[in-house]
FITI-474605 format. One record per atom (N, C-alpha, C): residue in one letter; x, y, z. Coordinates in steps of 0.1 Angstrom, whole numbers, plus 5000, padded with zeros to 4 digits. Last residue first. Layout:
N
AXYZ/...
***
This chain:
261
X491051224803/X490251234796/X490651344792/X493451164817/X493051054810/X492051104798/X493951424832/X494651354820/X494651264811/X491951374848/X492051454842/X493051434828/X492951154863/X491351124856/X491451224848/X495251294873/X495451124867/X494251174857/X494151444890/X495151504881/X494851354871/X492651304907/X491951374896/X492451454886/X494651194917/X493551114914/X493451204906/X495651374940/X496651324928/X495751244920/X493351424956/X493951554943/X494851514930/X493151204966/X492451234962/X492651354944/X496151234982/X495151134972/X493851174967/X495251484996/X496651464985/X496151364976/X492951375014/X492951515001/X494251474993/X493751165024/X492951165018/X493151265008/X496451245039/X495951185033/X495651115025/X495451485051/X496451515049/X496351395036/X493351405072/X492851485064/X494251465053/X495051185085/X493651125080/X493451285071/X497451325097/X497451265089/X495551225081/X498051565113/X496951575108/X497251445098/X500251545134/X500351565111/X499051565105/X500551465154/X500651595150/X500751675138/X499151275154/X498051335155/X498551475151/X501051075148/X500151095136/X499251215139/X502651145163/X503251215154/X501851185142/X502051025188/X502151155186/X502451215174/X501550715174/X500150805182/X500650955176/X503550565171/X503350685162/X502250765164/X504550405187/X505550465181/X504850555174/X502650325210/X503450345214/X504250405203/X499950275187/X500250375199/X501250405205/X501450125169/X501350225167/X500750315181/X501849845187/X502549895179/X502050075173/X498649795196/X500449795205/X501349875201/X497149815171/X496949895183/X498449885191/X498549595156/X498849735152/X498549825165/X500349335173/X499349425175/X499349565168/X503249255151/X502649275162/X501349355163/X505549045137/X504449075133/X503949095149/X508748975130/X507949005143/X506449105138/X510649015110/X510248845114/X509348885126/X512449135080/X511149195092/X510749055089/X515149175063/X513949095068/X513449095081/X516449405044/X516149415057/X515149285054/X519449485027/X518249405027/X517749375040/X521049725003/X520749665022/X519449555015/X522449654976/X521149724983/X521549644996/X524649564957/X524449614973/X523649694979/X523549444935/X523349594934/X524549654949/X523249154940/X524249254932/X524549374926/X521549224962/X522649144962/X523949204956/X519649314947/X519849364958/X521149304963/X518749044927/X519049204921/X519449254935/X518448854947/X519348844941/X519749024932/X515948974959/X517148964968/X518448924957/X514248954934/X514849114940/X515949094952/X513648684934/X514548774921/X514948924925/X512848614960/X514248564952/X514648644941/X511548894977/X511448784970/X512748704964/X512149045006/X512749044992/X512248924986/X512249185030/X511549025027/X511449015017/X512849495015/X512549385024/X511649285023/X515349635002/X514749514999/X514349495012/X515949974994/X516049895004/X515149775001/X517750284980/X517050164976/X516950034989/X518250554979/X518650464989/X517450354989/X517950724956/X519050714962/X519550644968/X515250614937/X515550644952/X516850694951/X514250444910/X514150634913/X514750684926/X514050214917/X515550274910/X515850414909/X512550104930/X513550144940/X514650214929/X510450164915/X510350254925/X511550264929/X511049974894/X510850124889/X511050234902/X510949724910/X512449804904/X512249934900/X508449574920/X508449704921/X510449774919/X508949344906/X508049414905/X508149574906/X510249184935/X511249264920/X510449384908/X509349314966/X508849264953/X509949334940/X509249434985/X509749324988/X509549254972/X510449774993/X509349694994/X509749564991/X511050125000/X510949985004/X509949904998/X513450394996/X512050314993/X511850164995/X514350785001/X513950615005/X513250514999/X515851024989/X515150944997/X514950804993/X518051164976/X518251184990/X517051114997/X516651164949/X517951104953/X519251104969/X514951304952/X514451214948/X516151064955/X513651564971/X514451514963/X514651394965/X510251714971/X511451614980/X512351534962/X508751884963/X509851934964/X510651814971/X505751854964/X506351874973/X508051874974/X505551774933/X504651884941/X504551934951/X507351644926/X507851694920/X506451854928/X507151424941/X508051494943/X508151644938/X504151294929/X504651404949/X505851434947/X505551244907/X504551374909/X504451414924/X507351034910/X507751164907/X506851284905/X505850884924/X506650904929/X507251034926/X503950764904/X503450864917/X504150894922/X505850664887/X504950814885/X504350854889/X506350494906/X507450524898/X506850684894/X503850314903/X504050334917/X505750474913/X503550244876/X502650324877/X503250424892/X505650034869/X506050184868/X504750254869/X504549864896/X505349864888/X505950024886/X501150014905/X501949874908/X503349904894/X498550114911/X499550094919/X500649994916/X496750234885/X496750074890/X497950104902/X494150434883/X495150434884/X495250254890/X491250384876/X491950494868/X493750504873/X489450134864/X490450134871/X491450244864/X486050014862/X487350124855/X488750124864/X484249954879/X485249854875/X486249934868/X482850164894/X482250074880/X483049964876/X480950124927/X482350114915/X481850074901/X478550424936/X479150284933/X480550284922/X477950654939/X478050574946/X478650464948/X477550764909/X476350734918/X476650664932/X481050604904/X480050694902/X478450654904/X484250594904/X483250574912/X482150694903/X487450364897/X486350504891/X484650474900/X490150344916/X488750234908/X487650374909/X493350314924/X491750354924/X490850334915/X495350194945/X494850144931/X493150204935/X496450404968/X496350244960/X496050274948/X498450624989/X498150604980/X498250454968/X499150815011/X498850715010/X498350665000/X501251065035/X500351005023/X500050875022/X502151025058/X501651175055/X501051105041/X501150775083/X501850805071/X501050945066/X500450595105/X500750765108/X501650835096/X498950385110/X500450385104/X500950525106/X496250495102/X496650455114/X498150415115/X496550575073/X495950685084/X496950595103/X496850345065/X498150475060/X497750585073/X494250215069/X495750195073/X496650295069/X493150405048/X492550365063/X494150345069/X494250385027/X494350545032/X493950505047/X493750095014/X495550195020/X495350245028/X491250035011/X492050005022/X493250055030/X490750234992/X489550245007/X490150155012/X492350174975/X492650314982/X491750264993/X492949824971/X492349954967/X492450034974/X496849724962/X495749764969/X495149904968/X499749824961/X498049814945/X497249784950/X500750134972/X500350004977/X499549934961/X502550344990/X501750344979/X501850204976/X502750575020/X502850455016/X502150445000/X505250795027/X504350795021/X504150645012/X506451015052/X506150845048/X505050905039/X508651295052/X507551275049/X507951105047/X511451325074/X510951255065/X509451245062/X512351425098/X511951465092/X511551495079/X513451215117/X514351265106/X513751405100/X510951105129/X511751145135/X512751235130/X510250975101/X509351065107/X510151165122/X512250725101/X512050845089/X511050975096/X511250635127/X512450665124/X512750775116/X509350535122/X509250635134/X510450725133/X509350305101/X508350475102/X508950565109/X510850155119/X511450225109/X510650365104/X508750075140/X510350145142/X510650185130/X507149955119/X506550045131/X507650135134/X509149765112/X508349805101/X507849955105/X509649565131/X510049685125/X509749775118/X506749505134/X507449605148/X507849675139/X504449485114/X505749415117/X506349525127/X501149365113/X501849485110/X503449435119/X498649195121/X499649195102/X500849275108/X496749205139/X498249085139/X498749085130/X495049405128/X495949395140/X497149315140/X493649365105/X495149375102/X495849405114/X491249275116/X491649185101/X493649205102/X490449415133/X490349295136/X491549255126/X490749705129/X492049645134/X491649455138/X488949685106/X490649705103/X491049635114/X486549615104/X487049515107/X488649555108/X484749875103/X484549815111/X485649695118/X486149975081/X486050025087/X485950015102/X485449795060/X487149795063/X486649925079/X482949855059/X483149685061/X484249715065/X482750075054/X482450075065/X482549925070/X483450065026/X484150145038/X483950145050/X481549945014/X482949915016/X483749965023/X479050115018/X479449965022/X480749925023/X479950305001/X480050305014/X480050235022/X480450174973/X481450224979/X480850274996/X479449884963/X478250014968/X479750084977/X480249774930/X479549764945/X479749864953/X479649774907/X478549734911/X478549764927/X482949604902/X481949644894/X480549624901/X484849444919/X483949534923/X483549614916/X486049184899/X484949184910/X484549324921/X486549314875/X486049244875/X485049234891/X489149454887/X487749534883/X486749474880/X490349244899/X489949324908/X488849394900/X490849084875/X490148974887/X489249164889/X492549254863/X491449224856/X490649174867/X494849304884/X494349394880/X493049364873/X495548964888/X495149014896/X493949164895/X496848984862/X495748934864/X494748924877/X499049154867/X497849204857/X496449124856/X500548994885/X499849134891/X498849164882/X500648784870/X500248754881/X499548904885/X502648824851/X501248844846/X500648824862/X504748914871/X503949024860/X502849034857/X504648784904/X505248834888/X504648924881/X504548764937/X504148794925/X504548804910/X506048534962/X505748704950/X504648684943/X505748254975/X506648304958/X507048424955/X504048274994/X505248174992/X506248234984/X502248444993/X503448435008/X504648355001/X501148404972/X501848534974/X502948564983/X500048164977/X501348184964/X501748304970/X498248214996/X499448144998/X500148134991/X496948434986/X497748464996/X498048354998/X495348254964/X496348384963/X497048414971/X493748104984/X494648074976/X496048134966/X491948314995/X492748235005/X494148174998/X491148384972/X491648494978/X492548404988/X489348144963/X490448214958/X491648314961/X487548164983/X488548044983/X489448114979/X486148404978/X486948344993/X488048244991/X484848364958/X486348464959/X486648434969/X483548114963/X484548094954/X485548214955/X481448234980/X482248174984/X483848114978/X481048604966/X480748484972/X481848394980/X481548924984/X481748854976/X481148664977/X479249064993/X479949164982/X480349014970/X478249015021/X477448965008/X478449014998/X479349045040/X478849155039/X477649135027/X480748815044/X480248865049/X478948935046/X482448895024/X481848795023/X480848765027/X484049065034/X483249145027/X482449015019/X485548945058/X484649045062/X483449115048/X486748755041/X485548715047/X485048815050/X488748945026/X488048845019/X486948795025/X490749125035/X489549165037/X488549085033/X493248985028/X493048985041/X491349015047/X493649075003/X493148945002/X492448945014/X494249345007/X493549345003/X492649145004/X496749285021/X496149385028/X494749365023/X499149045024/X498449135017/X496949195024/X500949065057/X499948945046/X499249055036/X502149195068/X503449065067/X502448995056/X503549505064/X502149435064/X502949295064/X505449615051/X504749695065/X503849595068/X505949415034/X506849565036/X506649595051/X503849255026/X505049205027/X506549305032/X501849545012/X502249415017/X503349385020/X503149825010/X502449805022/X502649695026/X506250015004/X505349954994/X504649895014/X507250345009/X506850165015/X505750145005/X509250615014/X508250544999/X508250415002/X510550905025/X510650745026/X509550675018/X511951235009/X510651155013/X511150965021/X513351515018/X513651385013/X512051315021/X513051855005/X513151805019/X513551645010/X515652124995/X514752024992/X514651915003/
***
């Protein structure tokens, strides 16, 4: 059995949420007004400061289907499409970069899973040179979002995407990795063998503390272009990552939607 590595995105690999980050470009775009703007600006300063909590993430989950009910999924892709490495060039953390390279060096499938929405992950998961990727998907149809939200990313949702790539790719569960920075996410790290806190909020550096989890704090936010050319160009090209993906995500989706209905 091979072993996976498992990153949560924000505050993990990302130093600023991924999804608030896209707030003017799709402002922009017209998608959202000026009040999600503010909001979004305002959310990413509690987020930086504090975490998240419980209701915070579920209210977050209502906000989100709430506000892309209606909107035109190609437009959205080509808003993140156009602005990735504007928006998240100066996000991504060296180490963060080195550690990927590391697990992928080992011959470790990365597989990021994020509660951000997929049309952000999978872009960045692509350029990160991760073999999967996997957000919070949101039911599409004619084109557009309805607001449904068929999978949420977050907690023990992130927990039972964990045990279905494993259990579809054979990686043993207790011979791999997982990172992220949020108490939130305890379902993920308790399924690992090698649980890891980074930039740990206070209630997961304390749980990590008295677990003796390692705890890594990543302080060097660099050029994603800088940073992933030099540590993961060759390995993303040699993984086919952007097809690799998409399709897994996608597949593991419609297992989800399938069993929903």
């Amino acid at each position: 059995m091979g072993s996976a590595a498992f990153f949560d995105l924000d505050k993990t690999i990302l130093a600023k949420s991924s999804s608030f980050a896209f707030a003017k470009p799709l402002y922009k775009g017209g998608l959202i007004g000026r009040g999600d703007v503010v909001r979004s600006a305002y959310a990413q300063f509690v987020y930086l400061a504090s975490g998240a909590d419980h209701q915070q993430m579920e209210s977050m989950r209502e906000y989100m289907s709430k506000l892309v009910t209606g909107w035109d999924v190609g437009q959205v892709r080509q808003i993140v499409a156009e602005t990735l490495d504007e928006i998240v060039d100066p996000m991504i953390y060296q180490e963060a970069v080195e550690l990927i390279a590391s697990h992928k060096a080992a011959g470790r499938d990365v597989i990021i899973i994020s509660s951000s929405g997929t049309d952000v992950v999978e872009p960045i998961g692509e350029r990160l040179g991760a073999d999967i990727a996997i957000g919070t998907q949101v039911a599409i149809e004619d084109g557009h979002y309805t607001g449904e939200i068929l999978f949420y990313a977050y907690g023990e949702g992130k927990a039972d995407a964990m045990r279905a790539l494993a259990a579809e790719h054979g990686y043993d569960l207790a011979e791999s990795f997982a990172y992220t920075d949020s108490h939130t996410d305890l379902p993920m790290l308790d399924l690992v063998g090698n649980p890891v806190a980074v930039n740990p909020d206070s209630s997961l550096r304390a749980i990590a503390n008295e677990r003796h989890w390692p705890i890594l704090d990543f302080r060097k936010p660099v050029a994603m272009r800088v940073g992933i050319d030099r540590k993961q160009a060759a390995a993303a090209a040699g993984a086919g990552v952007a097809l690799g993906a998409v399709a897994l995500g996608i597949a593991w989706y419609a297992r989800r939607k399938t069993q929903r209905t």
